[in-house]
N, CA, C and O of each residue as an XYZ file, in Angstrom:
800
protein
N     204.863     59.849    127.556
C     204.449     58.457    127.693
C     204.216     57.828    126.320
O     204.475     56.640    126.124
N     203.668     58.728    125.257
C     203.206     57.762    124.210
C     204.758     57.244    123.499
O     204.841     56.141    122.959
N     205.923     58.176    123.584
C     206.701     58.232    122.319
C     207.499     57.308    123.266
O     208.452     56.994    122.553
N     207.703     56.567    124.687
C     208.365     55.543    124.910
C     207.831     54.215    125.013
O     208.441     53.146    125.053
N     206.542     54.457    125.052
C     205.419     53.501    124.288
C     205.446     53.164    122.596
O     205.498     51.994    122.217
N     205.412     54.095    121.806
C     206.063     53.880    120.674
C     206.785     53.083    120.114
O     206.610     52.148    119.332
N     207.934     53.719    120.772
C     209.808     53.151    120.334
C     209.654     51.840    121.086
O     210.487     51.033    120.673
N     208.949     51.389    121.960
C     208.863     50.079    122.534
C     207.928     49.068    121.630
O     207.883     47.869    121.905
N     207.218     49.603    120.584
C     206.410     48.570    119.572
C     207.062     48.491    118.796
O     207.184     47.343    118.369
N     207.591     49.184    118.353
C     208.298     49.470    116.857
C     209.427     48.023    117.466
O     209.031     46.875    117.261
N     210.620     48.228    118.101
C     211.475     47.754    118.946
C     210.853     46.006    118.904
O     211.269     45.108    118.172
N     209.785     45.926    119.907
C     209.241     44.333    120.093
C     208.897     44.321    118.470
O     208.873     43.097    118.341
N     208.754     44.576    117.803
C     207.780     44.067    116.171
C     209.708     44.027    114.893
O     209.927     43.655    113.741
N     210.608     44.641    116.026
C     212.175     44.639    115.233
C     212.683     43.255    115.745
O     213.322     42.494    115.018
N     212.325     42.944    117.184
C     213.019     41.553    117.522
C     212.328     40.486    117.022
O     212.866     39.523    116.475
N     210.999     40.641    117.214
C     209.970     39.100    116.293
C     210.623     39.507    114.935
O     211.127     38.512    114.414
N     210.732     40.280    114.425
C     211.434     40.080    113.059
C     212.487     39.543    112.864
O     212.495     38.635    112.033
N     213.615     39.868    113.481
C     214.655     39.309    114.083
C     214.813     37.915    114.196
O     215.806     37.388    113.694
N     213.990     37.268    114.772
C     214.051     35.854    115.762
C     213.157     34.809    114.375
O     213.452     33.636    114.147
N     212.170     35.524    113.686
C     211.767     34.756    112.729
C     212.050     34.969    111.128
O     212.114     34.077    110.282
N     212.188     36.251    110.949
C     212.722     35.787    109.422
C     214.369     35.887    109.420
O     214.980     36.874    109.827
N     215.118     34.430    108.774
C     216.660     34.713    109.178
C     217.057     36.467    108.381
O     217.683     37.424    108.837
N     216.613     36.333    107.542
C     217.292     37.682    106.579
C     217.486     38.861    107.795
O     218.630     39.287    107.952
N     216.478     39.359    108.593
C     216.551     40.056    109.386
C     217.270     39.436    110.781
O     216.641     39.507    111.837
N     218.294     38.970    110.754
C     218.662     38.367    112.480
C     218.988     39.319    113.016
O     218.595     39.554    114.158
N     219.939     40.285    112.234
C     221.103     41.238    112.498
C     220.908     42.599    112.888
O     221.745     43.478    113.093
N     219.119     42.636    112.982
C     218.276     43.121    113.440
C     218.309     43.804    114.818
O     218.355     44.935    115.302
N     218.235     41.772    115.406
C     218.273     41.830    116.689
C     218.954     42.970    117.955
O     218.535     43.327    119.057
N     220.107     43.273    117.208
C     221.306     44.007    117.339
C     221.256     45.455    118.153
O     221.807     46.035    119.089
N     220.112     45.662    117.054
C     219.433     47.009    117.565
C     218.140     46.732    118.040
O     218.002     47.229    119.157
N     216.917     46.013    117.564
C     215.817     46.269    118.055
C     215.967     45.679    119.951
O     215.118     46.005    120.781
N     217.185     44.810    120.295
C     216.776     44.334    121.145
C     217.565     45.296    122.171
O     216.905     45.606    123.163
N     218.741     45.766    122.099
C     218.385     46.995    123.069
C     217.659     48.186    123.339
O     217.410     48.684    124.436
N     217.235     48.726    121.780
C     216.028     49.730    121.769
C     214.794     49.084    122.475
O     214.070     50.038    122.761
N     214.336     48.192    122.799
C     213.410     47.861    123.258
C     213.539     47.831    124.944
O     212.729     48.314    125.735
N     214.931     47.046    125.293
C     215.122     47.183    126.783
C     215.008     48.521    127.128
O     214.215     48.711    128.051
N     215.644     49.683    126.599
C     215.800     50.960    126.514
C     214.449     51.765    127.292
O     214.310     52.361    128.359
N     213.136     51.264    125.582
C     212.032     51.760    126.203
C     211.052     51.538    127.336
O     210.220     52.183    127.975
N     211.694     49.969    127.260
C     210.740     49.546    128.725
C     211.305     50.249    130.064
O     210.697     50.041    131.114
N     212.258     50.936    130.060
C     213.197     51.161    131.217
C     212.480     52.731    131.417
O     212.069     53.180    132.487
N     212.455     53.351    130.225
C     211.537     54.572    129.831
C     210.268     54.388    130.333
O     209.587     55.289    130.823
N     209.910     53.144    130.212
C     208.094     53.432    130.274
C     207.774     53.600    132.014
O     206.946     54.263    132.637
N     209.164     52.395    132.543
C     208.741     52.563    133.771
C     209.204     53.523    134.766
O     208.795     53.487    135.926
N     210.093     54.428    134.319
C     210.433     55.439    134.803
C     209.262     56.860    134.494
O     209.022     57.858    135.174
N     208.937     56.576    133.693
C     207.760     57.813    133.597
C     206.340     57.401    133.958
O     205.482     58.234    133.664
N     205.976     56.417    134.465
C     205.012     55.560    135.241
C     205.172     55.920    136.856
O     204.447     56.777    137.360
N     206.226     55.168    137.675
C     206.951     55.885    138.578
C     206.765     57.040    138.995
O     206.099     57.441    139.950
N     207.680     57.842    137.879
C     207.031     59.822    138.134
C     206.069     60.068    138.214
O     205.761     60.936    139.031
N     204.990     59.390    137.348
C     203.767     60.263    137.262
C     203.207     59.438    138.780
O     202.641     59.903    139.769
N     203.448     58.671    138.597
C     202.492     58.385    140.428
C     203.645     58.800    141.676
O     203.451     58.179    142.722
N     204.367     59.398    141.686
C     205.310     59.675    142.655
C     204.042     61.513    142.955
O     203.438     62.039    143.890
N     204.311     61.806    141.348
C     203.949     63.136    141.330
C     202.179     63.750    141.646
O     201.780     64.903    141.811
N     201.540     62.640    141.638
C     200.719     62.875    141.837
C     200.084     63.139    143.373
O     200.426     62.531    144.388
N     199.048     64.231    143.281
C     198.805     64.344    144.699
C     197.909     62.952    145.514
O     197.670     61.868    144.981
N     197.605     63.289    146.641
C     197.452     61.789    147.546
C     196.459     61.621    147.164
O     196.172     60.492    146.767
N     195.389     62.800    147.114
C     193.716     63.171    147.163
C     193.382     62.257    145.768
O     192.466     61.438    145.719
N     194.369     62.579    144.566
C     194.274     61.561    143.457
C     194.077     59.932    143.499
O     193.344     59.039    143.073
N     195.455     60.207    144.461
C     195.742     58.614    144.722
C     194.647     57.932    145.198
O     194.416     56.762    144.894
N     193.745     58.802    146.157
C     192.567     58.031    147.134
C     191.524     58.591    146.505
O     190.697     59.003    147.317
N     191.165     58.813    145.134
C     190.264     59.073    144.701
C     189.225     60.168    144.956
O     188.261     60.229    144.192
N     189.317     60.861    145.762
C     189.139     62.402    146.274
C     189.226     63.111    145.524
O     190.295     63.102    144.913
N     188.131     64.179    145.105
C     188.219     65.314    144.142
C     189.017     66.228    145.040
O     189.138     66.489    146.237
N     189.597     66.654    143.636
C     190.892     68.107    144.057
C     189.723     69.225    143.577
O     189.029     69.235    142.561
N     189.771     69.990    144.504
C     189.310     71.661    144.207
C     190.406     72.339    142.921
O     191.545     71.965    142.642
N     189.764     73.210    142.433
C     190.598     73.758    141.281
C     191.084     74.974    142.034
O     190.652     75.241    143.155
N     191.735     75.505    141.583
C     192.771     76.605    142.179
C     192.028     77.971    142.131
O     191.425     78.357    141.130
N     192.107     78.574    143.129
C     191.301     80.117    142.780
C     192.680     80.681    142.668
O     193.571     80.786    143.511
N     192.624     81.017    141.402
C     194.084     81.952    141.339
C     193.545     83.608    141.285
O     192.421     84.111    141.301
N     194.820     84.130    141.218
C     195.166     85.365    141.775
C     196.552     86.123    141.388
O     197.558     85.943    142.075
N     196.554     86.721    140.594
C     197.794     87.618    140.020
C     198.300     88.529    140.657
O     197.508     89.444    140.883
N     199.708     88.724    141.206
C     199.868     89.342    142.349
C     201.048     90.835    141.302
O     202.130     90.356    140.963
N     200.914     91.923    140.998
C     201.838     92.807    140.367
C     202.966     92.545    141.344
O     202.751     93.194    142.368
N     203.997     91.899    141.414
C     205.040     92.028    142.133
C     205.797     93.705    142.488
O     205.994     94.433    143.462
N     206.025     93.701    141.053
C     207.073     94.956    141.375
C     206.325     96.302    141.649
O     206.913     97.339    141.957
N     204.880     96.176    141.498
C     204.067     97.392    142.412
C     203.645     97.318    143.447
O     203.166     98.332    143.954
N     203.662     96.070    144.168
C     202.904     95.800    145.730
C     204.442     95.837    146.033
O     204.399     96.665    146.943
N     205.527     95.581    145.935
C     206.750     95.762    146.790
C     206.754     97.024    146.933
O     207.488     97.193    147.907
N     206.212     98.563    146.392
C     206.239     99.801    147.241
C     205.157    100.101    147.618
O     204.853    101.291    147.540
N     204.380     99.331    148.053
C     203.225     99.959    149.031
C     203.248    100.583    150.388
O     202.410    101.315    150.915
N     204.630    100.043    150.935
C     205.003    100.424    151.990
C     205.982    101.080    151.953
O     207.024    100.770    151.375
N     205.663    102.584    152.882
C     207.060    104.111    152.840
C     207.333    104.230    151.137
O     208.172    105.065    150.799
N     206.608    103.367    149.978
C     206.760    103.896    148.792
C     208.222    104.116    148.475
O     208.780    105.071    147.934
N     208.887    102.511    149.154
C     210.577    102.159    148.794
C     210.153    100.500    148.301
O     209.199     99.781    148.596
N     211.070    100.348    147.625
C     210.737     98.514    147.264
C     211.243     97.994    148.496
O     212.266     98.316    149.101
N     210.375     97.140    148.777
C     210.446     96.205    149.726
C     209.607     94.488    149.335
O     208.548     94.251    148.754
N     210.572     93.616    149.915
C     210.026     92.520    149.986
C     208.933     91.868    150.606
O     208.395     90.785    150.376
N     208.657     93.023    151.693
C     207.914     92.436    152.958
C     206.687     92.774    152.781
O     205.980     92.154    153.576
N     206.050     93.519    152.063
C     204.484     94.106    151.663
C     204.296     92.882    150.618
O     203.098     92.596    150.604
N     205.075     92.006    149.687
C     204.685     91.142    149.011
C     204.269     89.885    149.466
O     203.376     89.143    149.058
N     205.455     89.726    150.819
C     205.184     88.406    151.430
C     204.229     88.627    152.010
O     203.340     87.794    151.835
N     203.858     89.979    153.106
C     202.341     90.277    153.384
C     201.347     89.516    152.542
O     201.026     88.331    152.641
N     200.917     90.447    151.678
C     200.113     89.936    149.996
C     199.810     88.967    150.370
O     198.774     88.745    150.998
N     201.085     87.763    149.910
C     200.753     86.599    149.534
C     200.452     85.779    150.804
O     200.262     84.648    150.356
N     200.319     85.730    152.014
C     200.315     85.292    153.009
C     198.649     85.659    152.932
O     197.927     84.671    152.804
N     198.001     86.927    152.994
C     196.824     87.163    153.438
C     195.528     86.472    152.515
O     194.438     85.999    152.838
N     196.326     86.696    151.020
C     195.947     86.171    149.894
C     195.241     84.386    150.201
O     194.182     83.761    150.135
N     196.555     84.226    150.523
C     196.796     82.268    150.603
C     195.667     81.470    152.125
O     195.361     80.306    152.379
N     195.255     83.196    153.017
C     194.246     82.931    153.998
C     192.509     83.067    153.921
O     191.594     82.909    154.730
N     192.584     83.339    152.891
C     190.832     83.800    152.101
C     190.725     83.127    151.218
O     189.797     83.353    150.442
N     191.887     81.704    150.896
C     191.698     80.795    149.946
C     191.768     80.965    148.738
O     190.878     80.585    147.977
N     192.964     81.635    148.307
C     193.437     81.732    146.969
C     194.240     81.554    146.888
O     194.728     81.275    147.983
N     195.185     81.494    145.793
C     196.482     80.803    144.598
C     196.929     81.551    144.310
O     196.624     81.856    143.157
N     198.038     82.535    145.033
C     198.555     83.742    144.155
C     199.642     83.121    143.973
O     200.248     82.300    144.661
N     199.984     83.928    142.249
C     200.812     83.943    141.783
C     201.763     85.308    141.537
O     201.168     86.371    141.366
N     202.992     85.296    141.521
C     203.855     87.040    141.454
C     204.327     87.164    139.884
O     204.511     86.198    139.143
N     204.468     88.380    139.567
C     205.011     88.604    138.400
C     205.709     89.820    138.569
O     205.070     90.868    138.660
N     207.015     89.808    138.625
C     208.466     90.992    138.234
C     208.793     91.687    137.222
O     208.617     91.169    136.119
N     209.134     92.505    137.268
C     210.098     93.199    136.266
C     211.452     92.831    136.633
O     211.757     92.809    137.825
N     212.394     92.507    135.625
C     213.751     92.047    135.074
C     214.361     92.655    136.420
O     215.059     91.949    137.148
N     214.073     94.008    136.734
C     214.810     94.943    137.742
C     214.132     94.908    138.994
O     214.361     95.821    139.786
N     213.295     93.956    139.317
C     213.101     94.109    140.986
C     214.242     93.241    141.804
O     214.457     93.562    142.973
N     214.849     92.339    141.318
C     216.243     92.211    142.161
C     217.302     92.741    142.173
O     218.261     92.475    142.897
N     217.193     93.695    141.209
C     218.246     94.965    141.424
C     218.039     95.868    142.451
O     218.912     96.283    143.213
N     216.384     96.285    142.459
C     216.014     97.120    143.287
C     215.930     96.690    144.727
O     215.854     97.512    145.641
N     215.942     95.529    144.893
C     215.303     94.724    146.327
C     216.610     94.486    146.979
O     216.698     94.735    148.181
N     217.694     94.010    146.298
C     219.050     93.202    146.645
C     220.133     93.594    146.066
O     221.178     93.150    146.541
N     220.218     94.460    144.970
C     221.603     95.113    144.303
C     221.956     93.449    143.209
O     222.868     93.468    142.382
N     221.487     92.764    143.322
C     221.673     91.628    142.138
C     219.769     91.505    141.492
O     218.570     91.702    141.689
N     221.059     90.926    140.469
C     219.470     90.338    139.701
C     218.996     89.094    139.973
O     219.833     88.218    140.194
N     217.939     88.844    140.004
C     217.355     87.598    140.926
C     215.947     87.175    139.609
O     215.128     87.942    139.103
N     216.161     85.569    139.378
C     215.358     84.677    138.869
C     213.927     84.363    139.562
O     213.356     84.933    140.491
N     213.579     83.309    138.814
C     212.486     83.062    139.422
C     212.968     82.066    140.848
O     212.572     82.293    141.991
N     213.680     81.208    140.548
C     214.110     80.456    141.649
C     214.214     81.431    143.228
O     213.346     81.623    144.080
N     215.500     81.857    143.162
C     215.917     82.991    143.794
C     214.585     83.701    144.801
O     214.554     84.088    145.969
N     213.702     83.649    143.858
C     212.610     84.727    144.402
C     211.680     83.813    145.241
O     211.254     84.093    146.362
N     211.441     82.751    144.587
C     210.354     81.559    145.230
C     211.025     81.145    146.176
O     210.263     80.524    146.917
N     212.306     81.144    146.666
C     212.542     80.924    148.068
C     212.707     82.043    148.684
O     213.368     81.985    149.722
N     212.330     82.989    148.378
C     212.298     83.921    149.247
C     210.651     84.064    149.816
O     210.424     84.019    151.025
N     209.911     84.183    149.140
C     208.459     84.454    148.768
C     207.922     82.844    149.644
O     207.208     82.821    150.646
N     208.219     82.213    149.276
C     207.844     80.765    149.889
C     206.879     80.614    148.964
O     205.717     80.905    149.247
N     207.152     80.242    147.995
C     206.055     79.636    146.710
C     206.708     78.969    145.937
O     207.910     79.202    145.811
N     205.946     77.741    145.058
C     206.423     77.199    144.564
C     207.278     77.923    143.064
O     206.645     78.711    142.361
N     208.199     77.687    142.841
C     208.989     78.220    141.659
C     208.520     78.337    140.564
O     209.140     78.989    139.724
N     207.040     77.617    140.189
C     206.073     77.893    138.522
C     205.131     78.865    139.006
O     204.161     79.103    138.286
N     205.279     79.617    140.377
C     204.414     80.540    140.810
C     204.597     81.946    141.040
O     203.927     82.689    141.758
N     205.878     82.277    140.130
C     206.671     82.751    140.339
C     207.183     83.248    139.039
O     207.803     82.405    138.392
N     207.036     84.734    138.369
C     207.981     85.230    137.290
C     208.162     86.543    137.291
O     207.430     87.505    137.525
N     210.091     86.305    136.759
C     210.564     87.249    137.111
C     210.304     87.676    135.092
O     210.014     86.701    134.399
N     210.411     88.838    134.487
C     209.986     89.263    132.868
C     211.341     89.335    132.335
O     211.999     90.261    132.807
N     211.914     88.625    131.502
C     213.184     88.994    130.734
C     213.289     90.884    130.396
O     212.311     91.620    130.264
N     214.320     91.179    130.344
C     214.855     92.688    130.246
C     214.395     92.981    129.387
O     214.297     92.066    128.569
N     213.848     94.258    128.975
C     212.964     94.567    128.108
C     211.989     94.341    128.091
O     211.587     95.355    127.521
N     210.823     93.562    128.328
C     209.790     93.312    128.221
C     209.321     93.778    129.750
O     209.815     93.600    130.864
N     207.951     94.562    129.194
C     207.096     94.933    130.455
C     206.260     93.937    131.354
O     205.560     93.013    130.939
N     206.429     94.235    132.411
C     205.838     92.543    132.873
C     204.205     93.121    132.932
O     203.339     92.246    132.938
N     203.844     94.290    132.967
C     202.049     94.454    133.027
C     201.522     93.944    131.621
O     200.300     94.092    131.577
N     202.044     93.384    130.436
C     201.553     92.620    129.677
C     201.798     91.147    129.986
O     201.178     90.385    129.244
N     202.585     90.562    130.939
C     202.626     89.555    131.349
C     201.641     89.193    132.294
O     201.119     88.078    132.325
N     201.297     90.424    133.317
C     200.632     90.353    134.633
C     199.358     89.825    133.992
O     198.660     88.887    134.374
N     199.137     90.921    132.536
C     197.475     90.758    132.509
C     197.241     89.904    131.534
O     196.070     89.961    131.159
N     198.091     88.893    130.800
C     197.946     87.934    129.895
C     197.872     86.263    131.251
O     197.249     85.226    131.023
N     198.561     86.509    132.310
C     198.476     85.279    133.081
C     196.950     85.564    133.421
O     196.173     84.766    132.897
N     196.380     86.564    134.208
C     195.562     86.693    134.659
C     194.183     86.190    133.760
O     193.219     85.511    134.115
N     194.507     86.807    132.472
C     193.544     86.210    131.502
C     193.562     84.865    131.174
O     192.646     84.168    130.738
N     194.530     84.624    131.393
C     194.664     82.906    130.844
C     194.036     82.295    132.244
O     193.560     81.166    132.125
N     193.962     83.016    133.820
C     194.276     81.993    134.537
C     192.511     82.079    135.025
O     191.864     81.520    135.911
N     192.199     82.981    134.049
C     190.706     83.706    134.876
C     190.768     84.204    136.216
O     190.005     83.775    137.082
N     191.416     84.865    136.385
C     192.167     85.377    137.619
C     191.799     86.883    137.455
O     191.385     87.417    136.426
N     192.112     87.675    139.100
C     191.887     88.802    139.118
C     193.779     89.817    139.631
O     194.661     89.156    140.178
N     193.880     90.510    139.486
C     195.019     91.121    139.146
C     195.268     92.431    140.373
O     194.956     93.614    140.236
N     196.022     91.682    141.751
C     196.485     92.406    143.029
C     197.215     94.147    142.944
O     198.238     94.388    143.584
N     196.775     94.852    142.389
C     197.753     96.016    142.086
C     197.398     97.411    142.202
O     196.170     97.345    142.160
N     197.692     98.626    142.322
C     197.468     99.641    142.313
C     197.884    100.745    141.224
O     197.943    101.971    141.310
N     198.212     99.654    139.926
C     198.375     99.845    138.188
C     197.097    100.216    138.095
O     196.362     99.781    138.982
N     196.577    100.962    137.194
C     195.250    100.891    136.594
C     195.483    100.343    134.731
O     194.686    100.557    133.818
N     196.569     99.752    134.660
C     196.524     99.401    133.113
C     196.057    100.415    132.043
O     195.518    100.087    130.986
N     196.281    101.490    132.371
C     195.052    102.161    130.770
C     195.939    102.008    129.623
O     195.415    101.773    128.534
N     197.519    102.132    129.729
C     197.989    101.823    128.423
C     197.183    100.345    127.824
O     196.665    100.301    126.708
N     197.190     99.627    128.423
C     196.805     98.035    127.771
C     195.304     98.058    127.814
O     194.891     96.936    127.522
N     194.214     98.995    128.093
C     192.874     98.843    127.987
C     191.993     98.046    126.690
O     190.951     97.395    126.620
N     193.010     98.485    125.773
C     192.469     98.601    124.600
C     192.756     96.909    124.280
O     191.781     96.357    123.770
N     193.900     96.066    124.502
C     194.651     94.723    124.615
C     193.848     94.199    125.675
O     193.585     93.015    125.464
N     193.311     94.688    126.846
C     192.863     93.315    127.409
C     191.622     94.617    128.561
O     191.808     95.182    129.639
N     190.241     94.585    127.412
C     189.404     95.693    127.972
C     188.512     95.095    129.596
O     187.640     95.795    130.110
N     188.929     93.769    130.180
C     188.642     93.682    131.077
C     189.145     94.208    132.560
O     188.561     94.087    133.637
N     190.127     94.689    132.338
C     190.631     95.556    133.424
C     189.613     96.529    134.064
O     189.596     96.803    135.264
N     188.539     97.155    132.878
C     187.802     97.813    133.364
C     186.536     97.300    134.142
O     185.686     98.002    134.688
N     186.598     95.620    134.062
C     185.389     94.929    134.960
C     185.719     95.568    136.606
O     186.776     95.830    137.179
N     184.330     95.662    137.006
C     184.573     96.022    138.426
C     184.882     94.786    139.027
O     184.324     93.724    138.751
N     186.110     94.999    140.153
C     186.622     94.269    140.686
C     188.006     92.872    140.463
O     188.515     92.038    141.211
N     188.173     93.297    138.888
C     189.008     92.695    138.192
C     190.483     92.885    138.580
O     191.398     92.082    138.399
N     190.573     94.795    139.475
C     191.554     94.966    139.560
C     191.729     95.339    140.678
O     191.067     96.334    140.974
N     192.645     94.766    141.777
C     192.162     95.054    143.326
C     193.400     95.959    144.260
O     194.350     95.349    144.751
N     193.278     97.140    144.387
C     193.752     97.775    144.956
C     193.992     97.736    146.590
O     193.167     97.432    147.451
N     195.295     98.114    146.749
C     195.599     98.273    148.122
C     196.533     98.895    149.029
O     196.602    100.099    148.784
N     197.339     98.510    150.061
C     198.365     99.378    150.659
C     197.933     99.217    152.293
O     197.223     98.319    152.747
N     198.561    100.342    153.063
C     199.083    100.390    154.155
C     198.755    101.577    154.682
O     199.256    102.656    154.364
N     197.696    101.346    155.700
C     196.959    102.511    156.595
C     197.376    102.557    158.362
O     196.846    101.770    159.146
N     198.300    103.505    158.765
C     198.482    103.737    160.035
C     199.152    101.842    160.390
O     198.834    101.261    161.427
N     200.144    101.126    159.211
C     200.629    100.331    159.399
C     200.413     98.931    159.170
O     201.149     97.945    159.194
N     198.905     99.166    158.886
C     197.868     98.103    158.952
C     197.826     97.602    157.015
O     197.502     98.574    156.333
N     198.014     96.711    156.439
C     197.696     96.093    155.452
C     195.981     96.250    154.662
O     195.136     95.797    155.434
N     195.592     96.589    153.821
C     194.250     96.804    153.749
C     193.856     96.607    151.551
O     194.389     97.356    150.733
N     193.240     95.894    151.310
C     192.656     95.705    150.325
C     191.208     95.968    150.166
O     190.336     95.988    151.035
N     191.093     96.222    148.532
C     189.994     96.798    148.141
C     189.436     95.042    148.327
O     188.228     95.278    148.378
N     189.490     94.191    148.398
C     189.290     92.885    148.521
C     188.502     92.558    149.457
O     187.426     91.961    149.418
N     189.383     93.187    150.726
C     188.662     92.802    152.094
C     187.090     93.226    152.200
O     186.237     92.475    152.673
N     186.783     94.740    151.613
C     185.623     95.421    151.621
C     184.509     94.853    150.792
O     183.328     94.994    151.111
N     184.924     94.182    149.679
C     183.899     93.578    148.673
C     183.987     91.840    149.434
O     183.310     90.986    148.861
N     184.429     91.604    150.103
C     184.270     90.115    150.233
C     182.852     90.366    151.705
O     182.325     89.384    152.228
């Protein structure tokens, strides 16, 4: 917003120059379509931002802040028979999204190899998962996503869905060892079950 706000002063202060001192007419030339330009800018990103905004905004209603929730993708997909599967994640995030939290998933490069025989994005995955697509990461190749898992989590003040215990990274992010930071779970006689359910 500011920089088509900008180019739109600069622009109006090129055409009054333009229109009043002759030396500058030739001015006009440019300042006066750079200026149509930015107004066309200003109101297109005016537009968006109230298109994009939620209603609760619109009607002046406080928004609740998000209880987020870090979901290890590529370790809750073998919780079940301890084969990757998709369906212990969508579990997760379904039970997650019913006790009023914001989970978010995080992959390794190779869980759409393992899940589907292709490699699969973040897109790809958020329609599968039914989440929005910024809720959603898959880790470029090479990189371990449990330094991703536990850098979102830290950023998001979030607690971290997994049956990892992190000790390589203890030393990088020593809150893992808070009780309850790290919430374990799986699949008893079929049944879905978190260390979550017991402490809530």
């Amino acid at each position: 917003m500011v920089v088509p706000f900008i180019l739109f002063l600069v622009s109006i202060v090129g055409v009054a120059s333009a229109l009043v001192l002759p030396a500058y007419s030739d001015l006009i030339l440019i300042a006066g379509p750079c200026a149509l330009a930015a107004a066309i800018l200003l109101l297109r990103v005016r537009s968006r931002k109230s298109s994009r905004a939620p209603k609760s905004r619109r009607t002046s209603e406080p928004t609740a802040a998000p209880n987020w929730i870090v979901v290890d993708g590529s370790n809750v997909m073998y919780w079940r028979d301890n084969s990757p599967q998709l369906a212990p994640v969508k579990e997760i995030l379904a039970h997650l999204t019913g006790l009023g939290f914001t989970p978010g998933v995080v992959f390794d490069a190779n869980a759409g190899y393992l899940l589907t025989g292709r490699y699969m994005h973040h897109g790809p995955f958020s329609r599968l998962l039914g989440l929005p697509e910024d809720r959603v990461m898959v880790v470029q190749k090479g990189t371990q996503a449990d330094t991703i898992v536990l850098a979102a989590a830290r950023d998001l003040g979030a607690r971290v869905v997994s049956n990892d215990r992190y000790r390589d990274w203890a030393e990088q992010h020593p809150e893992v060892r808070n009780p309850g930071q790290l919430i374990r779970g799986g699949y008893r006689d079929g049944r879905l079950w978190l260390d979550l359910d017991r402490s809530a």
